[in-house]
Residue frames relative to the residue before (quaternion, step in Angstrom):
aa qw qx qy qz dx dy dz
X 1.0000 0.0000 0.0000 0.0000 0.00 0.00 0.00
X 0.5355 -0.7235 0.3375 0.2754 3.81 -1.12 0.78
X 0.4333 -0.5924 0.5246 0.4314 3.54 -0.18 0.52
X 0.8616 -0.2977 0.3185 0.2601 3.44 -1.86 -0.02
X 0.6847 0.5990 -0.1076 0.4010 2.30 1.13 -2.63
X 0.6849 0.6978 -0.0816 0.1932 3.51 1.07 -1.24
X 0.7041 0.5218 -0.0025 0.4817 1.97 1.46 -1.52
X 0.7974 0.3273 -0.0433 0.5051 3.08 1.37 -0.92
X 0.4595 0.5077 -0.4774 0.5506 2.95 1.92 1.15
X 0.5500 0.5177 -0.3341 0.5638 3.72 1.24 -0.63
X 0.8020 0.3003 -0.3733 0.3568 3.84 0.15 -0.36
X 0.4707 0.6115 -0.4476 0.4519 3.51 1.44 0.11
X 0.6778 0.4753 -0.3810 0.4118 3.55 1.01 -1.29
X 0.4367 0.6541 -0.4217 0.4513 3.65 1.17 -0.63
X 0.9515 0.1875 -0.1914 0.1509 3.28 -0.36 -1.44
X 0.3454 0.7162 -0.3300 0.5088 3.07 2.39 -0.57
X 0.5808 0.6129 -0.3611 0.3958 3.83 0.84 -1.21
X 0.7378 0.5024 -0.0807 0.4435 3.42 0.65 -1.76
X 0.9567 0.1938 -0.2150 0.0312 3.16 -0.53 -1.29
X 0.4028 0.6394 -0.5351 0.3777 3.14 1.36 1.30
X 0.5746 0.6850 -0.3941 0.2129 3.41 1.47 -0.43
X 0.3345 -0.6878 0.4827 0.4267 4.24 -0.06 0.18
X 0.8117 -0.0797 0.0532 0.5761 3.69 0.79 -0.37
X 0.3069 0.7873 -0.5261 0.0955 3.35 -1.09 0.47
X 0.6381 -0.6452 0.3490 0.2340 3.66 -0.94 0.68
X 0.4005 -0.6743 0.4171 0.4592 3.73 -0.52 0.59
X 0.4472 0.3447 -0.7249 0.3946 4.26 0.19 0.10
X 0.6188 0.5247 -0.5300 0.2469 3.98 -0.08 -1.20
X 0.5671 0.6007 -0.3960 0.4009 3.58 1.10 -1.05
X 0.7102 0.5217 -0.2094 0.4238 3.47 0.52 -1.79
X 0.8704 0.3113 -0.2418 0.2949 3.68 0.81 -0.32
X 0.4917 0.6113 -0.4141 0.4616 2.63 1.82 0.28
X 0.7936 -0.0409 -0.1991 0.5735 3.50 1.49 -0.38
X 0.4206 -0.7698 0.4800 0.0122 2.70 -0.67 2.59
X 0.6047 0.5554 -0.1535 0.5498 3.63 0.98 -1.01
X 0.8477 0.0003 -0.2698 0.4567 3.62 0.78 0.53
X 0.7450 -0.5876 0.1077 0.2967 3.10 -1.09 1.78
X 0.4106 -0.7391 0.3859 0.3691 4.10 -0.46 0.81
X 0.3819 0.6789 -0.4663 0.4194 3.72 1.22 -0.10
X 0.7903 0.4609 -0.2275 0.3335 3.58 0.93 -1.23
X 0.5963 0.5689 -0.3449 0.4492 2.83 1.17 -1.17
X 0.6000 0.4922 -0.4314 0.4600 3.88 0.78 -1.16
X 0.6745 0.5509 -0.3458 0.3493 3.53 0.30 -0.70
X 0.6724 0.4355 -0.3122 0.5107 3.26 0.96 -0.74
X 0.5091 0.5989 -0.4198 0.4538 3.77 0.83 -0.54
X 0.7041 0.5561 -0.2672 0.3515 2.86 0.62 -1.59
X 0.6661 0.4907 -0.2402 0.5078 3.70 0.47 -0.84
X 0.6532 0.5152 -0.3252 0.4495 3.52 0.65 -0.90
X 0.5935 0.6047 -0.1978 0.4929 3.51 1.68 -1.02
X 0.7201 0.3851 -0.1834 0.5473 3.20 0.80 -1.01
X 0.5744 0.4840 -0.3143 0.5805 4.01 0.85 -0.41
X 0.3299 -0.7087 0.5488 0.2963 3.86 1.04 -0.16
X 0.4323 0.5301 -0.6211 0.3826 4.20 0.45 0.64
X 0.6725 0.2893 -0.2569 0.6309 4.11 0.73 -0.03
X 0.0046 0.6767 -0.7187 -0.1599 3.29 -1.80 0.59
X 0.3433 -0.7363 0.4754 0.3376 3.27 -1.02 -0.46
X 0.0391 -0.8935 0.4468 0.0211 3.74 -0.38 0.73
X 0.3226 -0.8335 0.3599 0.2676 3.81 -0.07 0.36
X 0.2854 -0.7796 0.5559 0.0418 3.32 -1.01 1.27
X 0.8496 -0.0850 0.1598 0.4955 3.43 -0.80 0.52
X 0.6695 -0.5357 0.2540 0.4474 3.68 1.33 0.65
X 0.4293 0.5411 -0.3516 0.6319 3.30 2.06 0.76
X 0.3725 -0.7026 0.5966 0.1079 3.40 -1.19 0.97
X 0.1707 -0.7141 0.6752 -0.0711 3.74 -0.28 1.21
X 0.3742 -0.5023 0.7734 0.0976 3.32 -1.90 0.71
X 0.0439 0.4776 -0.8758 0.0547 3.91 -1.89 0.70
X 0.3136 -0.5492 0.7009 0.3299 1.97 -2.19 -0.06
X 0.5531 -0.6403 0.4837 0.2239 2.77 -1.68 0.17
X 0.8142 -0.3793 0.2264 0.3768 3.25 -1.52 -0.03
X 0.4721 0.8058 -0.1046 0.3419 2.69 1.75 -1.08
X 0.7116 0.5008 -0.2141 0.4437 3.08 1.15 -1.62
X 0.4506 0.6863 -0.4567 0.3427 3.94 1.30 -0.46
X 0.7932 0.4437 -0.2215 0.3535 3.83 1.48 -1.04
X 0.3992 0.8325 -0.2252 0.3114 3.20 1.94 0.29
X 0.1896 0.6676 -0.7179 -0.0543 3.70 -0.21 0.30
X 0.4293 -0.6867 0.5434 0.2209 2.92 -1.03 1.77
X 0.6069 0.5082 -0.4337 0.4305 4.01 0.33 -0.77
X 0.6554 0.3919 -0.4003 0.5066 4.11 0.67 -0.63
X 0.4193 0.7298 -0.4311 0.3250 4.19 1.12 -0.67
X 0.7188 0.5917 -0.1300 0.3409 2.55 0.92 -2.76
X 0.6163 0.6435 -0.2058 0.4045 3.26 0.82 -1.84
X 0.7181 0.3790 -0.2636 0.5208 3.70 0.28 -1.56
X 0.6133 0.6180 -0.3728 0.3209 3.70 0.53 -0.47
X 0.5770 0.6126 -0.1985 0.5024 3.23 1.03 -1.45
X 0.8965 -0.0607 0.2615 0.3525 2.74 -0.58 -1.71
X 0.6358 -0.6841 0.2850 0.2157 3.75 1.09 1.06
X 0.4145 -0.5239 0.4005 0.6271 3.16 -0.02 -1.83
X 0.1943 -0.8211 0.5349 -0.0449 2.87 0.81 1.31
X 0.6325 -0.3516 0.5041 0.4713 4.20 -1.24 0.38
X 0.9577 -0.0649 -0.2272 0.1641 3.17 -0.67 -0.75
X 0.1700 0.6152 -0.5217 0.5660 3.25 1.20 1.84
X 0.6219 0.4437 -0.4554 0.4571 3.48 0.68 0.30
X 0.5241 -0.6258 0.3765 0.4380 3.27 -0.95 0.33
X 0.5926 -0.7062 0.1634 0.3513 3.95 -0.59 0.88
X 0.4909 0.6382 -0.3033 0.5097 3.53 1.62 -0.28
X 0.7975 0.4822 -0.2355 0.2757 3.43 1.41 -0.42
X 0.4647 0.8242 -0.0002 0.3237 2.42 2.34 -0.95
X 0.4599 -0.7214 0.2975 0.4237 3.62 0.41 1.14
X 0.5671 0.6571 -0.2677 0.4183 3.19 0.63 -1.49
X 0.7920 0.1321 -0.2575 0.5376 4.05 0.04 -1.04
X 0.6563 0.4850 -0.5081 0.2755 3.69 0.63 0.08
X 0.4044 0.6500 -0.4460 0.4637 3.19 1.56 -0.18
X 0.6930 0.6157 -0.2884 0.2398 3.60 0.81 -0.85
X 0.6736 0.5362 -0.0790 0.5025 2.46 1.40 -1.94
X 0.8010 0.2284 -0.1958 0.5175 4.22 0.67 -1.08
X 0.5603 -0.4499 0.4616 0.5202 3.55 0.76 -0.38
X 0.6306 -0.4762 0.4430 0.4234 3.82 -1.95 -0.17
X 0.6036 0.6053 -0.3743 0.3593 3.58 0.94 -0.31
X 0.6274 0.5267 -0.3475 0.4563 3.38 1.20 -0.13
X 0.6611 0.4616 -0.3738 0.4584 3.85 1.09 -0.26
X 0.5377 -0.5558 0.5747 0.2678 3.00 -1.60 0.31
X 0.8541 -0.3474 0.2423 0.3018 3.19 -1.65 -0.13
X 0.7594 0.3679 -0.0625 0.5330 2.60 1.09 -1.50
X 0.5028 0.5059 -0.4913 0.4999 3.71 1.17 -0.03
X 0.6659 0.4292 -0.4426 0.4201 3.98 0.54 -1.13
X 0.6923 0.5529 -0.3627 0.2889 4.12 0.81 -0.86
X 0.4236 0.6016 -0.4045 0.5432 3.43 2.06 -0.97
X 0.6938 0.4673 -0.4716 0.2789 3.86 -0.32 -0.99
X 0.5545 0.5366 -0.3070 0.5571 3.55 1.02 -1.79
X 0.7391 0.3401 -0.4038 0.4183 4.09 -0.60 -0.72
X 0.2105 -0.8253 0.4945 0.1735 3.73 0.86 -0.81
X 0.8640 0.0677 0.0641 0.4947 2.97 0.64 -1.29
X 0.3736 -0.7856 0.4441 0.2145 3.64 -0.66 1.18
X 0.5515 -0.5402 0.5332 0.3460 3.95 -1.49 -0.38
X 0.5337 -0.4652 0.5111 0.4874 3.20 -1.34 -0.37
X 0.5873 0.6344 -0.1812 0.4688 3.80 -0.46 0.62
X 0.7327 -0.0026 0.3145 0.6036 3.31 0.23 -2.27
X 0.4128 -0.6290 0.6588 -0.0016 3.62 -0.87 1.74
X 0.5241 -0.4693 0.6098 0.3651 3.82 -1.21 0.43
X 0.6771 0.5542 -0.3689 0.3135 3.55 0.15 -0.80
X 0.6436 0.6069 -0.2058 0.4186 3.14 1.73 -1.43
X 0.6013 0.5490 -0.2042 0.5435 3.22 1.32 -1.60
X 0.6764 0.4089 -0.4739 0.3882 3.67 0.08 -0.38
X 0.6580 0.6107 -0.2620 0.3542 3.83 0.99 -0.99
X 0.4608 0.6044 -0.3139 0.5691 3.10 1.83 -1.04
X 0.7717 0.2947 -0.2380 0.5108 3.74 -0.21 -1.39
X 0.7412 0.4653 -0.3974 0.2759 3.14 -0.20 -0.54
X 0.6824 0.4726 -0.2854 0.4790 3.51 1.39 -0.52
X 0.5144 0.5243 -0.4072 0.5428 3.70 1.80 -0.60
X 0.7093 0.5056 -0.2706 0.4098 3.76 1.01 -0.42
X 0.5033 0.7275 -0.4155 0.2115 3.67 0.98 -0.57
X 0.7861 0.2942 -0.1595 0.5197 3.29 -0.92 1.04
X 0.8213 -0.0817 -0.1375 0.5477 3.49 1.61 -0.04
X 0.0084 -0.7850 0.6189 -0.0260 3.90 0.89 1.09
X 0.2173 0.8507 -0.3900 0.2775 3.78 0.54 0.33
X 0.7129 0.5918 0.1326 0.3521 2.04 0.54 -2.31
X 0.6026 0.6954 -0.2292 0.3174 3.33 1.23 -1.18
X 0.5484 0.7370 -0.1207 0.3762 2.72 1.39 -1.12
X 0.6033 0.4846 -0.2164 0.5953 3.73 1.60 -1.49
X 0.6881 0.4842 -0.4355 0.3201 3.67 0.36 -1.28
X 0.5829 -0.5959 0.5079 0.2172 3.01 -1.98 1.02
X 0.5904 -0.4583 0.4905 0.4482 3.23 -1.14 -0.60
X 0.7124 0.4661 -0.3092 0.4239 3.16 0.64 -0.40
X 0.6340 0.4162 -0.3499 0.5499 4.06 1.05 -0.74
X 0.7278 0.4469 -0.4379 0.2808 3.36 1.17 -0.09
X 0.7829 0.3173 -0.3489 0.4058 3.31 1.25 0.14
X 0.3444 0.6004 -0.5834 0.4249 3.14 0.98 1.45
X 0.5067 0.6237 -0.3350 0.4920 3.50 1.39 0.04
X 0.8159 0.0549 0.0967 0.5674 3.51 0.94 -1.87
X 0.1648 -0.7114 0.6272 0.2709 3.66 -0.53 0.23
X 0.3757 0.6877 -0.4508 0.4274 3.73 0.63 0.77
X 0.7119 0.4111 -0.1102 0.5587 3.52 1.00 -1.44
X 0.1068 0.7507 -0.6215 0.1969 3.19 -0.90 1.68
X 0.7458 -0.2779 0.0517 0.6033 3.49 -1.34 0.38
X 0.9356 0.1196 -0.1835 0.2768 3.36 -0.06 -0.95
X 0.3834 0.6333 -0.5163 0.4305 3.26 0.89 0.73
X 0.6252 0.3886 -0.3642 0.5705 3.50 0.82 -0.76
X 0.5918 0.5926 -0.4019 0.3701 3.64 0.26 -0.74
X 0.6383 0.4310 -0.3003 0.5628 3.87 1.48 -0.96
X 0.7210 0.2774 -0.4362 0.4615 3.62 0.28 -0.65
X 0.6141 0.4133 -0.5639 0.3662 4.11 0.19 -0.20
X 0.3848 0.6208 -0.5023 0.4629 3.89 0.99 -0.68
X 0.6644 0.5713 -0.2643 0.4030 3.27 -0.32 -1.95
X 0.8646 0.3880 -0.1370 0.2883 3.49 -0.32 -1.46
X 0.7314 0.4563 -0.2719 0.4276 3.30 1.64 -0.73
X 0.4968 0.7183 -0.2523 0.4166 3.14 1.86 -0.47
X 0.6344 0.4899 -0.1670 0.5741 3.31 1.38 -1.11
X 0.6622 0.4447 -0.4235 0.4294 3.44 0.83 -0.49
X 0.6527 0.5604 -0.4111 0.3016 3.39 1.30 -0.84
X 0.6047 0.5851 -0.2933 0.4538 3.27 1.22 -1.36
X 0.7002 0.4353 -0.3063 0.4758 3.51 0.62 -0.58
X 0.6400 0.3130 -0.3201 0.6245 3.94 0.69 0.01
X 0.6170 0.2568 -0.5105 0.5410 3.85 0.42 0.69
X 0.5330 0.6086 -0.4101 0.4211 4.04 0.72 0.53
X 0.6068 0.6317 -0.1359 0.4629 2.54 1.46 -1.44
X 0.6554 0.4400 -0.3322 0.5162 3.38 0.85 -1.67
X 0.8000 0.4219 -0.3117 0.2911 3.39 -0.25 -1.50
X 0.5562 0.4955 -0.4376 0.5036 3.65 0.83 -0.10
X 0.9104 0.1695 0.0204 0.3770 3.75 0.42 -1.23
X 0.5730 0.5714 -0.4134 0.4174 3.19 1.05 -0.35
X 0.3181 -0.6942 0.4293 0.4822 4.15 -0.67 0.38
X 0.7033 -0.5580 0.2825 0.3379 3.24 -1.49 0.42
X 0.5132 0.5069 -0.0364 0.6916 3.15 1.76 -1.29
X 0.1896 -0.5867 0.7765 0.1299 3.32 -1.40 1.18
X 0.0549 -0.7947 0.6028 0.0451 4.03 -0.16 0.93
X 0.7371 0.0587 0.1917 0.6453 4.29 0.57 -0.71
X 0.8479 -0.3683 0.3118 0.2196 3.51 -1.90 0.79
X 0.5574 0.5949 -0.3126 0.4876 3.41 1.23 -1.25
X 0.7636 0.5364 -0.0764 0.3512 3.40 0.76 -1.84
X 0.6118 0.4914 -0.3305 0.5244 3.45 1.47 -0.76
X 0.5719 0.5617 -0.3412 0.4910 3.42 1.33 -1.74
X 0.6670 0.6759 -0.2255 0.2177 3.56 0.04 -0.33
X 0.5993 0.5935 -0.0589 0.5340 2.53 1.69 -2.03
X 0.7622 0.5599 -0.0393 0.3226 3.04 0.84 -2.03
X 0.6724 0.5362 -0.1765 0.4788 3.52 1.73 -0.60
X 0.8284 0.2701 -0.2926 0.3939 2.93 1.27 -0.22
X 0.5941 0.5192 -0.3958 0.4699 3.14 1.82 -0.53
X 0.7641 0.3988 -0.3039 0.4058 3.72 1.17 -0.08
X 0.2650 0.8586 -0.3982 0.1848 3.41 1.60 0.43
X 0.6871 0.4300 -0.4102 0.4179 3.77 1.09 -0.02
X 0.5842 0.5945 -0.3305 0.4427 3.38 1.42 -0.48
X 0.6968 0.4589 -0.3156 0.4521 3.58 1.13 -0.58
X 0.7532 0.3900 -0.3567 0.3916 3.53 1.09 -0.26
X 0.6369 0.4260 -0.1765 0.6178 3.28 1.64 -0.74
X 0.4712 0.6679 -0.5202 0.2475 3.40 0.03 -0.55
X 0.0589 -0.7938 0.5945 0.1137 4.11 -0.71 0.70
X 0.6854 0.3545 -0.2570 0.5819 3.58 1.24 -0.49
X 0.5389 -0.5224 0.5517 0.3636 3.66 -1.31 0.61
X 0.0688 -0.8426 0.5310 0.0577 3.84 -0.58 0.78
X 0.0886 -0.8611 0.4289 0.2582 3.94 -0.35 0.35
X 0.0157 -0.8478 0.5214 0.0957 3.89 -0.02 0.35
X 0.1345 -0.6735 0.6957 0.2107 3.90 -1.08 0.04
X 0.5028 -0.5312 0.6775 0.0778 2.89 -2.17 1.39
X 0.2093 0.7605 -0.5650 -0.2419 3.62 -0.60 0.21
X 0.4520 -0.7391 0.4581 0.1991 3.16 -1.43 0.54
X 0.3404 -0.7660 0.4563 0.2987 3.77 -0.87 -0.01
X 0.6654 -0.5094 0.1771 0.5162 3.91 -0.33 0.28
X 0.6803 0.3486 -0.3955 0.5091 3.64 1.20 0.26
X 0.4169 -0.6987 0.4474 0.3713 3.81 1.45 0.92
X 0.3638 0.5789 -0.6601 0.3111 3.36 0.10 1.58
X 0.5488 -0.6632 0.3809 0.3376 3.12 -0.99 0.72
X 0.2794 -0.7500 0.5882 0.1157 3.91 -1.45 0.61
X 0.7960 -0.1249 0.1535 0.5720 3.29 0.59 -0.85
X 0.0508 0.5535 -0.7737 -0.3040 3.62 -1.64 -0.32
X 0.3549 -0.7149 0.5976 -0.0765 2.03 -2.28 1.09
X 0.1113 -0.7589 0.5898 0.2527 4.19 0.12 0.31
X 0.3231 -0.6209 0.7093 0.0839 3.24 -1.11 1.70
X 0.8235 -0.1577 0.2614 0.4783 4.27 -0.45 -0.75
X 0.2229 -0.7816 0.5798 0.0566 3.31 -1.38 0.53
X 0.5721 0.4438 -0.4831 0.4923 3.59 -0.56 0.95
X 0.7365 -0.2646 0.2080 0.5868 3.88 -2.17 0.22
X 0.6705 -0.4960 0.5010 0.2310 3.05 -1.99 0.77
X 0.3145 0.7619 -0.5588 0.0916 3.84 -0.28 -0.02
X 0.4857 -0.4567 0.5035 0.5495 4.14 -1.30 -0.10
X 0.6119 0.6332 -0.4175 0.2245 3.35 0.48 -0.93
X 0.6714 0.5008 -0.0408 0.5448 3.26 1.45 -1.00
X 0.8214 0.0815 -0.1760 0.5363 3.36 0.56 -0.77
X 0.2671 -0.8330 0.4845 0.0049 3.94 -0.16 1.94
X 0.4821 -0.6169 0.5136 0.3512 3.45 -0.59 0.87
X 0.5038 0.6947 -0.3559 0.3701 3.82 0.81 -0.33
X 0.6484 0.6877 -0.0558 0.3219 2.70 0.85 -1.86
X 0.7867 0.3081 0.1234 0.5205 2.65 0.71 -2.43
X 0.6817 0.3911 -0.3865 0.4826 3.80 0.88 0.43
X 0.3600 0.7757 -0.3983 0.3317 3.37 1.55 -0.77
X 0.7707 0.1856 -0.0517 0.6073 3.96 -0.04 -1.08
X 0.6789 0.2418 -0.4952 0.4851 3.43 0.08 0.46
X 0.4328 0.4881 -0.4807 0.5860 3.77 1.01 0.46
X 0.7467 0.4756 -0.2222 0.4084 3.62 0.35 -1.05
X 0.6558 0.4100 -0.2715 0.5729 3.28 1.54 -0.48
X 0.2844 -0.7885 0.4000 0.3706 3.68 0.73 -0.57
X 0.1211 0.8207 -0.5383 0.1482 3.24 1.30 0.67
X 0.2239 -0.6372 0.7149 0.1808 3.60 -1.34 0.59
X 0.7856 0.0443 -0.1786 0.5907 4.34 0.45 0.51
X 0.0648 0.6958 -0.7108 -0.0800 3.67 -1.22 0.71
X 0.3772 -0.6734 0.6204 0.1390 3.74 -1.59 0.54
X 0.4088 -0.6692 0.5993 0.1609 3.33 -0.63 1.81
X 0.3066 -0.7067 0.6298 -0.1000 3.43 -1.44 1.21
X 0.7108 0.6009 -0.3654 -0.0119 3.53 -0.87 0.60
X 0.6880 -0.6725 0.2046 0.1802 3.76 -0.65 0.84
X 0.1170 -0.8550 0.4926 0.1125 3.77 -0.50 0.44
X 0.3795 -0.7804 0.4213 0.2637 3.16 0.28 1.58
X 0.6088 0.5858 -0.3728 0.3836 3.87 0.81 -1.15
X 0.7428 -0.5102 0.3817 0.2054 3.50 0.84 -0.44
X 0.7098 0.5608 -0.0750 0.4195 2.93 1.61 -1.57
X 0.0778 -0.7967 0.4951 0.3376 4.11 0.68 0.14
X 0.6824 0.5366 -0.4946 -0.0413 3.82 0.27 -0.25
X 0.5778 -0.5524 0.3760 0.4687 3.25 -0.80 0.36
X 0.0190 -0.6894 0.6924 0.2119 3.23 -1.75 0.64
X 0.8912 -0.1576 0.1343 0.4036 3.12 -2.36 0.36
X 0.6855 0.3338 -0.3489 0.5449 4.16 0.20 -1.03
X 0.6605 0.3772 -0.5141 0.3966 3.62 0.29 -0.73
X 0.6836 0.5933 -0.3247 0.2744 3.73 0.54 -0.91
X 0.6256 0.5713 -0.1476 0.5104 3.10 1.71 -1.18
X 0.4545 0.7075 -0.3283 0.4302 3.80 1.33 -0.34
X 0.7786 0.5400 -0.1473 0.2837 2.64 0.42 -2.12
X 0.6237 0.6108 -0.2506 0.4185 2.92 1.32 -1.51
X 0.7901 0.4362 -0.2667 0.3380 3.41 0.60 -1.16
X 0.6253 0.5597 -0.3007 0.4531 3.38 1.39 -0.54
X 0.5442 0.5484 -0.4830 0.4121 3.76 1.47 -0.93
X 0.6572 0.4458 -0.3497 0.4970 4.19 1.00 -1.35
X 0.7777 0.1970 -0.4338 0.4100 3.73 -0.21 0.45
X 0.4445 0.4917 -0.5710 0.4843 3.61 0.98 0.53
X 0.7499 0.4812 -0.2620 0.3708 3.39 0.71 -1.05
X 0.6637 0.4545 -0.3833 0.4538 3.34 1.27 -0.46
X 0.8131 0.3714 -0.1809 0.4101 3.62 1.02 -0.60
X 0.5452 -0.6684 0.3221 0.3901 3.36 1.74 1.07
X 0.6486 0.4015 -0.4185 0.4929 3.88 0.52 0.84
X 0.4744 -0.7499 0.4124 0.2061 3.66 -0.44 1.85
X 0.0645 -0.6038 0.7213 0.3331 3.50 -0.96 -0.03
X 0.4629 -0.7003 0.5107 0.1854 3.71 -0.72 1.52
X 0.8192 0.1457 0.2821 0.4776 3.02 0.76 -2.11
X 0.2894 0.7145 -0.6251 -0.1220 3.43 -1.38 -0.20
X 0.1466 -0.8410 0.5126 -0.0927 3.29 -0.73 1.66
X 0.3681 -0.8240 0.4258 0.0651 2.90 -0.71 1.32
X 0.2615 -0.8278 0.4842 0.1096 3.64 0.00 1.20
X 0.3484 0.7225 -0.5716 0.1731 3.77 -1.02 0.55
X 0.8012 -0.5149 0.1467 0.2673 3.56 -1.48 0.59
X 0.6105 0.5616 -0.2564 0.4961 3.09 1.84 -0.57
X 0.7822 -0.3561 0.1780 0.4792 3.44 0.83 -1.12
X 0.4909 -0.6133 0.4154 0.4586 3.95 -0.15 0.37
X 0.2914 -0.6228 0.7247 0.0465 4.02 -1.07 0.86
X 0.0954 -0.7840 0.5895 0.1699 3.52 -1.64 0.42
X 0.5328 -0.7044 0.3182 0.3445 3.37 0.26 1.03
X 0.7095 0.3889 -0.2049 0.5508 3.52 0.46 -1.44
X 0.7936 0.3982 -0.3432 0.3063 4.05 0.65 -0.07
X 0.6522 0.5037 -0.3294 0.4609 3.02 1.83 0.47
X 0.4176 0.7428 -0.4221 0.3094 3.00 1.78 -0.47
């Protein structure tokens, strides 16, 4: 795809080419600029046609291009400019410009659609970031949530602004905030102390709340714990069906060695929804409590995360 720069070096040679001519045919176009591709050049005609700065009129049973009256209101260099880059952000004047007002008042001062302009960054020919945020943000009003579900694709049936990696910034964006928001969350509500099942179940619901609603693959992480069962870290140990084969005491003591944790709390998810444990999950546990127990690190817990509700293995047993 053409940079900017490119672009807006190929539509200058275009129009510089042209717009002393009173009338002239689109090969004349194409040969004055041999060195860029005739598809474009038609394209640019075209638009000039369709913007009414070109007509077409017929010579000697030859269609010819003028301009028009029109063309008297043209600064070709502002044409060039709107072509490129719309009203792209930084075509705005800079005091307006989400991005330094974010600087200047803080994020709490933008709207929606200013915080979605920043994430797109960068606009189309057509549609400015600035535009695209107004777009989403109004398909979103009353539920920007939501944003979060939408593919890449429903999102550019919405904006032709939002491409691979524009969407890639606003899902970034969104998961980042979710994280920061679910360490608020913990530290306000979660207990400090993981003291009994209640306390793990607890822990585990909220710091694993996207994996239990989203989650499509069974996933297995460890909590570890320090000698006053506070939490240190999570950790993802392996991803796919639960099995021993899959989840290795190696594996799964490794970083809670590395942490020096003296108790960690087996973790994992049931895409179906369903939390109860079955036979392999039951059979896990078991094997992981005897090498916790042989190498002096507890298995406290293992909670089973899932859309209905979180299960503790070792309290149902």
């Amino acid at each position: 795809m053409a940079t900017e720069e490119e672009r807006k070096q190929k539509l200058t040679k275009i129009l510089y080419a042209i717009r002393t001519l009173p009338e002239f045919s689109s090969d004349d176009a194409k040969d004055l600029c041999k060195d860029i591709s005739p598809a474009y050049v038609t394209k640019t005609l075209k638009l000039l046609l369709k913007e009414g700065h070109l007509g077409e009129v017929e010579r000697d049973k030859t269609k010819v291009l003028v301009w028009t009256q029109k063309k008297l209101g043209v600064d070709f260099d502002q044409w060039i400019d709107r072509q490129v880059y719309g009203e792209q952000i930084k075509q705005t004047p800079e005091e307006d410009r989400p991005r330094e007002r974010l600087l200047r008042d803080g994020p709490e001062s933008l709207t929606d659609a200013d915080l979605i302009a920043i994430l797109i960054r960068v606009g189309v020919v057509g549609e400015s970031a600035v535009q695209a945020g107004r777009i989403l943000a109004n398909r979103f009003s009353g539920r920007i949530a939501s944003l979060a579900d939408t593919s890449l694709h429903e999102l550019r049936g919405m904006s032709k602004a939002i491409r691979r990696d524009s969407y890639s910034q606003i899902m970034a964006g969104i998961e980042l905030g979710r994280r920061i928001a679910a360490v608020h969350d913990l530290e306000k509500q979660v207990p400090i102390r993981i003291r009994g099942s209640d306390d793990a179940i607890q822990y585990c619901a909220r710091t694993f709340a996207r994996l239990a609603v989203d989650g499509k693959q069974e996933q297995f992480h460890i909590v570890t714990l320090d000698t006053q069962y506070g939490p240190i870290a999570n950790h993802l140990i392996t991803i796919g069906t639960l099995d021993a084969s899959l989840v290795h005491p190696r594996e799964v003591f490794r970083p809670a060695i590395r942490d020096a944790a003296s108790a960690i709390i087996l973790v994992h998810n049931h895409p179906s929804g369903d939390p109860t444990p079955s036979r392999e999950d039951h059979a896990v546990t078991k094997r992981l409590e005897q090498v916790g127990d042989t190498i002096g690190i507890k298995v406290l817990d293992h909670i089973v995360v899932a859309k209905e509700r979180c299960v503790s293995i070792l309290s149902v047993r």
